[in-house]
KOLDREN-475476 format. One record per residue (C-alpha): x, y, z. Coordinates in pm, whole numbers, padded with zeros to 5 digits, always signed. Layout:
<tilos>
<tilo u="X" v="Y" w="Z"/>
...
</tilos>
This chain:
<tilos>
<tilo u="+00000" v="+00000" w="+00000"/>
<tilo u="+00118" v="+00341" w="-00064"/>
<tilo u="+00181" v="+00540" w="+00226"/>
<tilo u="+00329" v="+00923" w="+00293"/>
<tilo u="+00736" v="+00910" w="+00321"/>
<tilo u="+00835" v="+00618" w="+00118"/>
<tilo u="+01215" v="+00638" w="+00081"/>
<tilo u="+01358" v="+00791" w="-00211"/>
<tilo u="+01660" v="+00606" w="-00263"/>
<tilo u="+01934" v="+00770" w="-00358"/>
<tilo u="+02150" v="+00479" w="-00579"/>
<tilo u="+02355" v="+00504" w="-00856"/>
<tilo u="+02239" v="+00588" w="-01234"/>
<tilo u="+02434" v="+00494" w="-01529"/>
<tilo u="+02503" v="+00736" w="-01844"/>
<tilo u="+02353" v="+00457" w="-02072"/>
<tilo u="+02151" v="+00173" w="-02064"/>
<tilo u="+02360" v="-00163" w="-01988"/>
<tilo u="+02653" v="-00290" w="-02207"/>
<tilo u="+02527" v="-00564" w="-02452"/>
<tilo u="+02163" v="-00516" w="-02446"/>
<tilo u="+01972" v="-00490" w="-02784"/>
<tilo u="+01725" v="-00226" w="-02853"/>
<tilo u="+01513" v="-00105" w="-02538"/>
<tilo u="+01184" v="-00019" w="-02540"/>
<tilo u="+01026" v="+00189" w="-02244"/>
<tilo u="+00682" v="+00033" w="-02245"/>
<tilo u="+00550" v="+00225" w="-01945"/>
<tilo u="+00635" v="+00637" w="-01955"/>
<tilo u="+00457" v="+00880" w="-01788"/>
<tilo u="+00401" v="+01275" w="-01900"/>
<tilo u="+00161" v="+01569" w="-01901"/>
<tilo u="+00142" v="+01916" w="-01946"/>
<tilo u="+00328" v="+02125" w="-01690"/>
<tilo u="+00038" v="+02196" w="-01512"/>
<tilo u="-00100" v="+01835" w="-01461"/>
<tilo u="+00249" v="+01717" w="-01369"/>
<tilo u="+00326" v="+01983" w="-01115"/>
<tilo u="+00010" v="+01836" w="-00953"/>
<tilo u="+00143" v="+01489" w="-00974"/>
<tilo u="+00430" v="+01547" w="-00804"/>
<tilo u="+00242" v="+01715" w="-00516"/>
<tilo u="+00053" v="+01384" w="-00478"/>
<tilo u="+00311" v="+01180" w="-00466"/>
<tilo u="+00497" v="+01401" w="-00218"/>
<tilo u="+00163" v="+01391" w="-00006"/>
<tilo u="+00060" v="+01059" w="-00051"/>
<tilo u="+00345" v="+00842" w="-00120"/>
<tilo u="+00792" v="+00914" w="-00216"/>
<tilo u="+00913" v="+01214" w="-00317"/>
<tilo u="+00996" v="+01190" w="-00696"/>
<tilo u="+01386" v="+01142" w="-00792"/>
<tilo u="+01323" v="+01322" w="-01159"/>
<tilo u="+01170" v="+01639" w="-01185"/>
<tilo u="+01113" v="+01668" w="-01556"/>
<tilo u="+00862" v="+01841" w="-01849"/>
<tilo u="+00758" v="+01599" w="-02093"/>
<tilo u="+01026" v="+01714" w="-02352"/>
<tilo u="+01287" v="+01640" w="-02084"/>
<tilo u="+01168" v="+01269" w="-02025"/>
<tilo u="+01199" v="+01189" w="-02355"/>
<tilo u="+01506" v="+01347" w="-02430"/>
<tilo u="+01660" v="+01203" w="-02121"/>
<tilo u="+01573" v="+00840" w="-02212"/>
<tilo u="+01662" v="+00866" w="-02578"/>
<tilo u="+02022" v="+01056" w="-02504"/>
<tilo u="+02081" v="+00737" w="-02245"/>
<tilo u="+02016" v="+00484" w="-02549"/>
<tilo u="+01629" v="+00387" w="-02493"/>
<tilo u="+01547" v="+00314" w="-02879"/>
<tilo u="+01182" v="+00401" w="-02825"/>
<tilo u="+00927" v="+00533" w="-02562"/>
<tilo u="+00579" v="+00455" w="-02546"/>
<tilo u="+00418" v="+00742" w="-02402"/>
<tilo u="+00107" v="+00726" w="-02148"/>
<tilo u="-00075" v="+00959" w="-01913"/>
<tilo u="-00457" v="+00924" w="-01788"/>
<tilo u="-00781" v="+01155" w="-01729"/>
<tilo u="-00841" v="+01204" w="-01368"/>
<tilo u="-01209" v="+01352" w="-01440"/>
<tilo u="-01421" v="+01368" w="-01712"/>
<tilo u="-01374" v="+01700" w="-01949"/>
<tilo u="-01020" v="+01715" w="-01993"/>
<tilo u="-00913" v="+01383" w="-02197"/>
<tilo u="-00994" v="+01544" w="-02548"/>
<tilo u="-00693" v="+01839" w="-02432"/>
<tilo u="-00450" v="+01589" w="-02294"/>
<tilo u="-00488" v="+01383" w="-02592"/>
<tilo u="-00424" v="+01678" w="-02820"/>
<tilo u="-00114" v="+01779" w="-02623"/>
<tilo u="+00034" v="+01442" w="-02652"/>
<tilo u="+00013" v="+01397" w="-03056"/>
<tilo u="+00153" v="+01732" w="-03120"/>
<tilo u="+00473" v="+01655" w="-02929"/>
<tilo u="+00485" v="+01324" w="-03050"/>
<tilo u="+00496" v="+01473" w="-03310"/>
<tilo u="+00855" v="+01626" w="-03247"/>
<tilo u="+00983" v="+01313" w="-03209"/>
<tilo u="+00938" v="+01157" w="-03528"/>
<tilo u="+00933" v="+00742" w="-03492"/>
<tilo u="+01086" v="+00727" w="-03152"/>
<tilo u="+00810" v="+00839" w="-02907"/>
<tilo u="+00462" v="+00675" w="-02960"/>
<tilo u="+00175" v="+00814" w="-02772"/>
<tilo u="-00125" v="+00650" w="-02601"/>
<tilo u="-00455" v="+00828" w="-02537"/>
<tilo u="-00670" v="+00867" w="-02245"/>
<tilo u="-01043" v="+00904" w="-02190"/>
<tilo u="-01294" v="+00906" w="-01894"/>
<tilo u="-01503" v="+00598" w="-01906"/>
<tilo u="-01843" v="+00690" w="-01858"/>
<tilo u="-01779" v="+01066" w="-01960"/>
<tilo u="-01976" v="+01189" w="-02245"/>
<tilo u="-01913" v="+01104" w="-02585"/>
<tilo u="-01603" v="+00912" w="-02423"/>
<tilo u="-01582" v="+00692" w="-02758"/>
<tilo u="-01571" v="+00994" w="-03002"/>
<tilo u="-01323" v="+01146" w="-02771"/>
<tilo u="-01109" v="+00780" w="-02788"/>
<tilo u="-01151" v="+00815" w="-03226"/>
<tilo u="-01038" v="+01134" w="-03252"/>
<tilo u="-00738" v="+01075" w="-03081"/>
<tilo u="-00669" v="+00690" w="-03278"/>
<tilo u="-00777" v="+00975" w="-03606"/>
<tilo u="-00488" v="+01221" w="-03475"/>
<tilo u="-00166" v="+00991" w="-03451"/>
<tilo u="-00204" v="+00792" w="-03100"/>
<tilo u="-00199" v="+00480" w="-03121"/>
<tilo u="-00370" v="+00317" w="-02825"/>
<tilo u="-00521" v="+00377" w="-02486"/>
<tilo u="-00407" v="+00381" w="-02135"/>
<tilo u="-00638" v="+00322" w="-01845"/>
<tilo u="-00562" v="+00390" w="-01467"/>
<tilo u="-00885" v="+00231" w="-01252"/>
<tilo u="-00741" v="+00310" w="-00930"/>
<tilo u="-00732" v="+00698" w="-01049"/>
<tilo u="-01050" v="+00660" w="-01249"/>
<tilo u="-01211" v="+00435" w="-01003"/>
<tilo u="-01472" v="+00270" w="-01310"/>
<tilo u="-01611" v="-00060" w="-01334"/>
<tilo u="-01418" v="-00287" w="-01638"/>
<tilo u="-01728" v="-00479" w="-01729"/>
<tilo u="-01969" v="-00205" w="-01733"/>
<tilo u="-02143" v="-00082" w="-02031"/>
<tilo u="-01955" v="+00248" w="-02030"/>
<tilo u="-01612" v="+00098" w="-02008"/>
<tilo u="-01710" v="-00189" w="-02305"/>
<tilo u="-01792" v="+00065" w="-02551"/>
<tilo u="-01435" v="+00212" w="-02476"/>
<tilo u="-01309" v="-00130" w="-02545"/>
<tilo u="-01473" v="-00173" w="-02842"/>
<tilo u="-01356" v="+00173" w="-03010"/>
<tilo u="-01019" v="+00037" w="-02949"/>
<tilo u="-01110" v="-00315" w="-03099"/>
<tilo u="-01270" v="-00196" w="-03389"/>
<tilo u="-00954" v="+00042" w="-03489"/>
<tilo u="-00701" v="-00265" w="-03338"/>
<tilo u="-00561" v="-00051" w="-03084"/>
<tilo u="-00397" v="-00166" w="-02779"/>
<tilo u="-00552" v="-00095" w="-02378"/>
<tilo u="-00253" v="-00053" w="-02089"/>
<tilo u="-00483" v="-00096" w="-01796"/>
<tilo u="-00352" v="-00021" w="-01432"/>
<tilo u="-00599" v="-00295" w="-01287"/>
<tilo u="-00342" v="-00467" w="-01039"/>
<tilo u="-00492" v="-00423" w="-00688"/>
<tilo u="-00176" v="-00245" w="-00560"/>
<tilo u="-00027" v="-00032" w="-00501"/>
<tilo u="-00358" v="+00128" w="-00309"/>
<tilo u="-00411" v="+00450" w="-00138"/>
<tilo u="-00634" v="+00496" w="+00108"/>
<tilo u="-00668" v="+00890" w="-00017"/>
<tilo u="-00810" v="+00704" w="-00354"/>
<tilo u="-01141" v="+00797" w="-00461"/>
<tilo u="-01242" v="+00439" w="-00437"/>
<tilo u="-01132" v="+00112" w="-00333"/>
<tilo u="-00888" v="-00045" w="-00589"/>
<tilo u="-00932" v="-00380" w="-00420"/>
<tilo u="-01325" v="-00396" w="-00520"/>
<tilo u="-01299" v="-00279" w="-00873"/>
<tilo u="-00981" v="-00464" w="-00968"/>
<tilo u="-00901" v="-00806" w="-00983"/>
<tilo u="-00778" v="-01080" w="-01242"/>
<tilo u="-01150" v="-01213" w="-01273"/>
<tilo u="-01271" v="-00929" w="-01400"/>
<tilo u="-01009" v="-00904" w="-01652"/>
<tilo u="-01099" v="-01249" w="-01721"/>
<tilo u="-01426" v="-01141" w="-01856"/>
<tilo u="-01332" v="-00847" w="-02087"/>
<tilo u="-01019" v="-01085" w="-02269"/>
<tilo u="-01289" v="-01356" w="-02340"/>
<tilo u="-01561" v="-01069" w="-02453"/>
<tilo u="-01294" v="-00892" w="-02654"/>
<tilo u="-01054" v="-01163" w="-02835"/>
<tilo u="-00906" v="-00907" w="-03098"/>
<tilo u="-00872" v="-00648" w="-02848"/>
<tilo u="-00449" v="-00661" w="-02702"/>
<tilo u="-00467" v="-00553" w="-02339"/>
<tilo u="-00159" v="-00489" w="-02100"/>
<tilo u="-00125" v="-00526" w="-01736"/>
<tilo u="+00132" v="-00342" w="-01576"/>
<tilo u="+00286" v="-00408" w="-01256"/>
<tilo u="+00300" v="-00791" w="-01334"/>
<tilo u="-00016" v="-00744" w="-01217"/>
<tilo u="+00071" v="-00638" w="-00863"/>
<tilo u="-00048" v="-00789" w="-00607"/>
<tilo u="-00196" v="-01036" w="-00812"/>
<tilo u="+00073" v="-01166" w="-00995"/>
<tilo u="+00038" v="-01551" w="-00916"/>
<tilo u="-00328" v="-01481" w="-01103"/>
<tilo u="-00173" v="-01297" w="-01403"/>
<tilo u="+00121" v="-01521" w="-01485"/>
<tilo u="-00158" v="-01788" w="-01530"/>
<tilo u="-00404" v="-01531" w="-01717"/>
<tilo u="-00065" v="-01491" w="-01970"/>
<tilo u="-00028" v="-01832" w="-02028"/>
<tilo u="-00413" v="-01906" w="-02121"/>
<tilo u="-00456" v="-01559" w="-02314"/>
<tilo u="-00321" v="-01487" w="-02606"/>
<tilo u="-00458" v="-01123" w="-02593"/>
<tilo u="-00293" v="-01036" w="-02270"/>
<tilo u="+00043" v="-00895" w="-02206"/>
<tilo u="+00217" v="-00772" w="-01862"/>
<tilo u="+00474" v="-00481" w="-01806"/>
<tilo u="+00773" v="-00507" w="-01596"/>
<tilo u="+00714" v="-00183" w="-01399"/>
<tilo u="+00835" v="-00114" w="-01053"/>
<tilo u="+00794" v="-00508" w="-00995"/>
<tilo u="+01153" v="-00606" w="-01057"/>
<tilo u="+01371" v="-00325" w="-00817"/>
<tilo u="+01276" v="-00446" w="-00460"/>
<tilo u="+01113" v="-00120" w="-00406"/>
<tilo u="+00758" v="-00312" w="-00269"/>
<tilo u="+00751" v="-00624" w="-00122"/>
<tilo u="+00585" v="-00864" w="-00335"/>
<tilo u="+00470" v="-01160" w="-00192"/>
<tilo u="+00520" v="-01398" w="-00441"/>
<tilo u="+00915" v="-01414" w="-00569"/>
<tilo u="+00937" v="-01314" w="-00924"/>
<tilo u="+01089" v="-01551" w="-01150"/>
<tilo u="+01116" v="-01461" w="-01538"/>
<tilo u="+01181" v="-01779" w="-01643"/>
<tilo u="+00850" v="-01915" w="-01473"/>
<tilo u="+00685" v="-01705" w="-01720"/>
<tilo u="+00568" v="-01705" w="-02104"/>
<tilo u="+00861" v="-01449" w="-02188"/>
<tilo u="+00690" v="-01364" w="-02514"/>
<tilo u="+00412" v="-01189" w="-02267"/>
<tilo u="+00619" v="-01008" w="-02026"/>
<tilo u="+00763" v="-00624" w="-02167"/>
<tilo u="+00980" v="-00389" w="-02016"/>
<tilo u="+00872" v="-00072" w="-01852"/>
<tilo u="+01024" v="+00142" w="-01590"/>
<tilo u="+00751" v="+00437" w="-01485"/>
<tilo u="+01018" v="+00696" w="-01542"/>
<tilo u="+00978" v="+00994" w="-01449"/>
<tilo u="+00747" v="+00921" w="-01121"/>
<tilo u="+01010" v="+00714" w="-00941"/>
<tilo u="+01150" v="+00686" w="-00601"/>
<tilo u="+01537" v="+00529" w="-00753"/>
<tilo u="+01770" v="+00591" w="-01053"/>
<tilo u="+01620" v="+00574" w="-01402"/>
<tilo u="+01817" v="+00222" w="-01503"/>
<tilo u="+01772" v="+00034" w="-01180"/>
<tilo u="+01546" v="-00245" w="-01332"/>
<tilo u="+01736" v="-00215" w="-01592"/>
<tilo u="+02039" v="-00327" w="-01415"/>
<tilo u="+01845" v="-00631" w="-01240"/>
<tilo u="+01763" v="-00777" w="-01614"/>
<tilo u="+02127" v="-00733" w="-01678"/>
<tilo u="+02157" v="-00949" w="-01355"/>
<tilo u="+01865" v="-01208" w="-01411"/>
<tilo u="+02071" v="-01460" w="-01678"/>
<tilo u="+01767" v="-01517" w="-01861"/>
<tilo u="+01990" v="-01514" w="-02159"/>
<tilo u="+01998" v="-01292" w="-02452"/>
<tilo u="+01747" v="-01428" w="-02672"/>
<tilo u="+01492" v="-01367" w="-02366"/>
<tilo u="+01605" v="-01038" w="-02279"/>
<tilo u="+01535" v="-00917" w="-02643"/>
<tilo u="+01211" v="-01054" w="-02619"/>
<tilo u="+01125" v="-00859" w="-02300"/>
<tilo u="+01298" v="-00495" w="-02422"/>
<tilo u="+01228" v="-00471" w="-02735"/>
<tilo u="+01021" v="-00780" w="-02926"/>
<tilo u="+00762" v="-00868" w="-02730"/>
<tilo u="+00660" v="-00455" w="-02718"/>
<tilo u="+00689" v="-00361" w="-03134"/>
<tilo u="+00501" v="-00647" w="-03186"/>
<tilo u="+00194" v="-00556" w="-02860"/>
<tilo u="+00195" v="-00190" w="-03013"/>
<tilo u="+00247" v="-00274" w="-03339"/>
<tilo u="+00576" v="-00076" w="-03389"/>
<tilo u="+00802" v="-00032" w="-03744"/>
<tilo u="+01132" v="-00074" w="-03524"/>
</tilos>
């Protein structure tokens, strides 16, 4: 569970990304207007660590891609209804900038009105999915509302990223992510939408036992590395790669909005021996081919 005054650790970054690797994709980047992240950053300092990199969204990317990330995919979320159709505008235009190497994802409200024309005019304006943050948004996945979302993205074969783990919780959280998340309910939209790709960040924190056996049955369903791999939260279960269908599992690191230095998972794949082949799987194939990237 979250909690005010989490450390912010204060280990050492490298210059680049580790010797050897092959191309890195950042799966799992977060960025919004100045305004919006200002804000951000006040929450976290409230509600959970103080954040190491205080950055605009220009400066995330070009911090990433001058370390030797080969591509970033870009996300950020509506917090209330009204204000997706500007965020979603403000994230093609400097996408824009940044020619192949930055791909955005879109946000909308579920529930909000005209949420699915919001959701095509950003697929009709260069992003190329949508990201999803229940625990923020506090919606139900399997009602109406959030289905018509889904099948906007289905229809234009689009890809969801869907915080829907049931941690990290906060009890200043509009709602309780622990009643409107869970695995089953997941369940229900992969077998209701077979076309549609869906990603799970977190490994699917603190459910991770229930997604690694979701993966393995679901073709549809991927899971993102983030914050799951630097002993920053205690997960229960131990986290084993190998235990898992590698051709699921992508890397993402949450950068900026973290408590540690930019490469630390980084430096615990370097670590993990799971062998080249599997490693280029996780940073770089397993990601062009979920969003569908010309890399």
């Amino acid at each position: 569970m979250l909690q005010p005054h989490l450390p912010t650790l204060d280990d050492i970054e490298g210059n680049t990304i580790p010797a050897g690797f092959p191309k890195v994709i950042d799966t799992h980047v977060h960025v919004f207007p100045d305004g919006m992240f200002k804000a951000v950053r006040r929450w976290f300092d409230e509600n959970a660590w103080h954040i190491r990199y205080q950055l605009s969204t220009s400066q995330v990317f070009d911090f990433l891609l001058s370390r030797g990330v080969s591509h970033i995919i870009a996300l950020q979320y509506a917090h209330t209804p009204g204000i997706a159709g500007q965020l979603n505008q403000y994230l093609a235009n400097i996408c824009r900038q940044y020619s192949n190497r930055v791909t955005g994802m879109a946000t909308v409200f579920p529930g909000e009105k005209n949420a699915g024309t919001i959701l095509q005019e950003a697929f009709d304006s260069g992003l190329s999915g949508l990201k999803l943050h229940a625990h923020v948004q506090c919606f139900d996945i399997n009602a109406d509302d959030t289905e018509r979302v889904f099948d906007v993205c289905q229809s234009n074969n689009k890809p969801v990223v869907i915080h829907f783990g049931k941690e990290p919780k906060s009890p200043v959280y509009r709602c309780d992510p622990h009643t409107i998340c869970g695995a089953d309910k997941l369940a229900r939209v992969l077998t209701n939408f077979p076309k549609l790709n869906i990603c799970v960040p977190h490994l699917g924190f603190s459910e991770t036992g229930e997604y690694k056996r979701l993966i393995e049955k679901n073709d549809n369903l991927w899971l993102d590395t983030t914050m799951a791999l630097t002993d920053y939260f205690h997960i229960q279960e131990r986290i084993d790669l190998q235990e898992y269908r590698i051709d699921r599992i992508m890397y993402g690191s949450d950068f900026p909005n973290i408590p540690y230095a930019w490469d630390r998972e980084l430096k615990w794949l370097r670590d993990s021996h799971l062998g080249d082949d599997k490693l280029d799987m996780i940073l770089n194939k397993n990601a062009a081919d979920f969003f569908n990237l010309d890399v």
